[in-house]
C-alpha positions, 0 to 999 in steps of 0.5 A: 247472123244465125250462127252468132247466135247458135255460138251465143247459146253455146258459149252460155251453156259452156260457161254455166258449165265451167262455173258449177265444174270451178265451184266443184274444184273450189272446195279443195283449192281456190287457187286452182278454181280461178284456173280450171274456170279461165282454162274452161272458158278459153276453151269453150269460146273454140269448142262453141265455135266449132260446134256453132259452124257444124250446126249451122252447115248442117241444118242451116245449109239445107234449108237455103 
């Protein structure tokens, strides 16, 4: 359960990213905004979960 919610945390901070970094490229193409954000919210749902499972192995394992 704990991972899930490591995973939910950063997959907010990732999105919050994504969404000031597609507001960035969107004042030189909208077009390229709604891409760049699916791009980067693709990838922060793999890199959350690597993250999350790391985390979780590392200080989570130790206290068990």
């Amino acid at each position: 359960m704990s991972v899930i919610l490591i995973f939910a945390i950063f997959v907010v901070v990732g999105d919050a990213l994504a969404i000031g970094l597609s507001s960035i490229v969107e004042r030189f193409s909208e077009t390229a905004s709604l891409f760049v954000f699916l791009a980067l919210f693709i990838l922060v749902f793999w890199i959350s979960w690597i993250c999350a499972v790391r985390v979780a192995e590392r200080f989570l394992a130790r206290q068990t």
